[in-house]
C-alpha positions as CSV (number, residue, x, y, z in Angstrom):
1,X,93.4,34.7,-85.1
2,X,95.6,33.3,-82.7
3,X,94.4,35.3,-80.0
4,X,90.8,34.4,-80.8
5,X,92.0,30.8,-80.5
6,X,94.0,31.5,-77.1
7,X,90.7,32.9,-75.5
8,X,88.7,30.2,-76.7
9,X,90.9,27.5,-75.1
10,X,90.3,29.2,-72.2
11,X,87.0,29.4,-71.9
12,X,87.0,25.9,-72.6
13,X,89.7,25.4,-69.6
14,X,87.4,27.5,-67.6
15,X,83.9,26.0,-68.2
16,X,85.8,22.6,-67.5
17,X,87.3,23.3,-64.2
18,X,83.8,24.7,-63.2
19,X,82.1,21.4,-64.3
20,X,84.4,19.3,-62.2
21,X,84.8,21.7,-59.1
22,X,80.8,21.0,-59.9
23,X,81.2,17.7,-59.7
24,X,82.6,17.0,-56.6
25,X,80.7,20.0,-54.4
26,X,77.5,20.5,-56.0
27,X,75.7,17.6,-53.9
28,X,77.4,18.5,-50.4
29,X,74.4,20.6,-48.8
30,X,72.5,18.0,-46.2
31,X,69.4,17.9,-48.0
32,X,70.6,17.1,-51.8
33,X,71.7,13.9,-52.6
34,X,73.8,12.7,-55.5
35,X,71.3,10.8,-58.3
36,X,72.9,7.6,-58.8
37,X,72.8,5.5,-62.2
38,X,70.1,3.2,-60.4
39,X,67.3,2.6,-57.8
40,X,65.1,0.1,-57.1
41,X,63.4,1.7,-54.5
42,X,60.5,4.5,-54.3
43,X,59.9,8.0,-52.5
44,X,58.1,7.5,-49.3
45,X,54.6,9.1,-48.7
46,X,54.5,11.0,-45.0
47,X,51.3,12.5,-44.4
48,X,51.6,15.5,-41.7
49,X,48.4,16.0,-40.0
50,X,48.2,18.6,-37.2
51,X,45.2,18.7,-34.6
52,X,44.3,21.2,-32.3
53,X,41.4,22.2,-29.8
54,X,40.1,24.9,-28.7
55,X,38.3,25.5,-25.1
56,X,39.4,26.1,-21.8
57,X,42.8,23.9,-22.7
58,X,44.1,24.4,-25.8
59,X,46.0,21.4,-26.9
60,X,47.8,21.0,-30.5
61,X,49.7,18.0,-31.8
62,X,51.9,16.9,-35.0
63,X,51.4,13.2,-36.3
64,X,53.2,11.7,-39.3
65,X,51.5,8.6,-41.2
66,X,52.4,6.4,-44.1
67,X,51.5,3.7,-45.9
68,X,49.2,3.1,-48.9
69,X,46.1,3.5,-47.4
70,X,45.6,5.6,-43.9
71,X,42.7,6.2,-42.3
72,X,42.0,8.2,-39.0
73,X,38.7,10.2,-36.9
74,X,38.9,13.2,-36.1
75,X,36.3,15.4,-34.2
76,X,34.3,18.2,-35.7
77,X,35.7,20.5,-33.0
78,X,39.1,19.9,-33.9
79,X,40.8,22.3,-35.9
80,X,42.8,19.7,-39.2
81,X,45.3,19.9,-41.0
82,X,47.1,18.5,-44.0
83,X,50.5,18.3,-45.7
84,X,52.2,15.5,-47.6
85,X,55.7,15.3,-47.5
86,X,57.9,12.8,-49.8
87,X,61.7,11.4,-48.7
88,X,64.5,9.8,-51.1
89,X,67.2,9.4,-49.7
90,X,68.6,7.4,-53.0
91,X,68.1,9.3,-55.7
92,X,65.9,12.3,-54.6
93,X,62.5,13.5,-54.8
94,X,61.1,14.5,-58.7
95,X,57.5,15.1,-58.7
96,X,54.9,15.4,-55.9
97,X,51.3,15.7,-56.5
98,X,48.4,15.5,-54.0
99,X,44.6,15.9,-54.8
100,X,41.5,15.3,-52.8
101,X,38.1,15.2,-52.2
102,X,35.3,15.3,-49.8
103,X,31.8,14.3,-49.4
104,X,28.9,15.0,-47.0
105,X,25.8,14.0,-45.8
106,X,23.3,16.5,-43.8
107,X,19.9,14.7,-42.9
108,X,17.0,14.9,-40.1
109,X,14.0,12.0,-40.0
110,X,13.1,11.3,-43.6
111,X,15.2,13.7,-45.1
112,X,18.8,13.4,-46.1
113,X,20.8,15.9,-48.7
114,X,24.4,14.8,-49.6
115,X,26.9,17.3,-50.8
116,X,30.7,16.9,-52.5
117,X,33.4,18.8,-53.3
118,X,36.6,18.5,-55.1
119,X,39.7,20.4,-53.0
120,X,42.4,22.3,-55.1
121,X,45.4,19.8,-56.4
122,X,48.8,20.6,-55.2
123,X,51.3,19.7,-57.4
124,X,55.3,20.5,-57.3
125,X,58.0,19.5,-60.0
126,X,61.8,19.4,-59.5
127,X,63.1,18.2,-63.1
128,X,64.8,21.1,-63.6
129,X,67.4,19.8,-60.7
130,X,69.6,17.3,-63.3
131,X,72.4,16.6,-60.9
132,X,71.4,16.4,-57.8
133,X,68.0,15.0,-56.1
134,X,66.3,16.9,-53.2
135,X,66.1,14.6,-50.5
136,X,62.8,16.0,-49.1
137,X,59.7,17.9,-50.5
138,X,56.4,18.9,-48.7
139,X,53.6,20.3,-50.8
140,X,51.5,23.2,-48.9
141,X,48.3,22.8,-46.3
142,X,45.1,22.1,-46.9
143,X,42.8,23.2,-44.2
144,X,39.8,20.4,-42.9
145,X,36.7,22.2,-42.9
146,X,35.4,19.9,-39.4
147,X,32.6,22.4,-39.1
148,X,31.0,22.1,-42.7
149,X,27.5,23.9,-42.0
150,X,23.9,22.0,-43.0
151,X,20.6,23.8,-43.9
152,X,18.4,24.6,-41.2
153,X,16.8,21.8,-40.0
154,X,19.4,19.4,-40.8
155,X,21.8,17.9,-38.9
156,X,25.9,16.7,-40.3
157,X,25.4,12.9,-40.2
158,X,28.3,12.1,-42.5
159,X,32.0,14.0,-43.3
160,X,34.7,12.2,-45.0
161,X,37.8,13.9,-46.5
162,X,39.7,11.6,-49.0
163,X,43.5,12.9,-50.1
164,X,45.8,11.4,-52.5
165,X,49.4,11.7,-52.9
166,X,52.0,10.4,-55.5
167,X,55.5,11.0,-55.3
168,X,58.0,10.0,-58.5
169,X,62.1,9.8,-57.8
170,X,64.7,10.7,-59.9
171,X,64.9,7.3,-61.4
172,X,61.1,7.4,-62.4
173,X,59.5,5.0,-60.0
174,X,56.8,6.2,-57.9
175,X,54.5,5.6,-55.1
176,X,51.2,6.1,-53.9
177,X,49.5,7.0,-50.8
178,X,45.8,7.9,-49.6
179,X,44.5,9.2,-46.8
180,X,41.0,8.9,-45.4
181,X,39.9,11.7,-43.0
182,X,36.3,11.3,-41.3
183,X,34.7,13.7,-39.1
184,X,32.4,12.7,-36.0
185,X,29.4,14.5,-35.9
């Protein structure tokens, strides 16, 4: 019995000198941060938008945006696209979602057809991280279709892309961001 008790008290010794050796080097990689008992602030949005065109140049560029409502033109011979990234640097990223949308109109004298689609949702959750908040998340791409085709006869007169994305921090307050993509025929 006493040597059942002796290997239990250390255990216990053990699994608490892990906890604290936890405690104070758990939250040291760059891109953790510790999740304190408050904040007042929420994630920030950042919507990553790559451009690129084709032709005798090729030419490519990166461009953050943020803010609650972003709107920018692109041209239909552009390749587009989309990531959304969310930043804590208080208490950590939690949740990420994005979702989106887009809506079309192909028309000729007289005639006009309109088309919509619903894109897949992107959604990531990091509750299972309890001590420790990642500082940074980015959800994966979603591809701009510029060149959406019409029926014969018919002509794109209208392409709009419309993305959401909500982020939620460790201390459950949240944000919300959407982006507004139209296509020049």
């Amino acid at each position: 019995m006493k040597t059942f008790l002796a290997a239990v008290a250390l255990l216990g010794l053990a699994a608490l000198l892990l906890t604290n050796a936890c405690r104070s080097r758990c939250c040291e990689d760059p891109g953790l941060v510790n999740i304190p008992a408050s904040d007042a602030s929420a994630p920030e949005l950042i919507w990553m938008i790559t451009r690129a065109t084709g032709g005798g140049t090729p030419t490519s560029s990166i461009a953050p945006y943020s803010g609650e409502s972003i709107s920018i033109t692109v041209s239909k011979t552009e390749t587009v696209k989309v990531f959304l990234m969310a930043r804590d640097e208080q208490s950590g990223v939690k949740r990420v979602k994005s979702t989106g949308g887009f809506g079309q109109k192909c028309s000729s004298s007289g005639t006009a057809i309109f088309y919509d689609g619903i894109l897949s949702e992107y959604s990531q959750n990091l509750t299972f991280i309890r001590k420790c908040g990642v500082i940074e998340w980015m959800l994966p791409e979603y591809t701009v279709d510029t060149q959406r085709g019409c029926p014969v006869g018919l002509n794109m007169t209208e392409l709009v892309y419309a993305f959401r994305g909500v982020a939620e921090n460790n201390k459950g307050i949240s944000d919300t961001s959407n982006l507004l993509i139209s296509v020049r025929p």
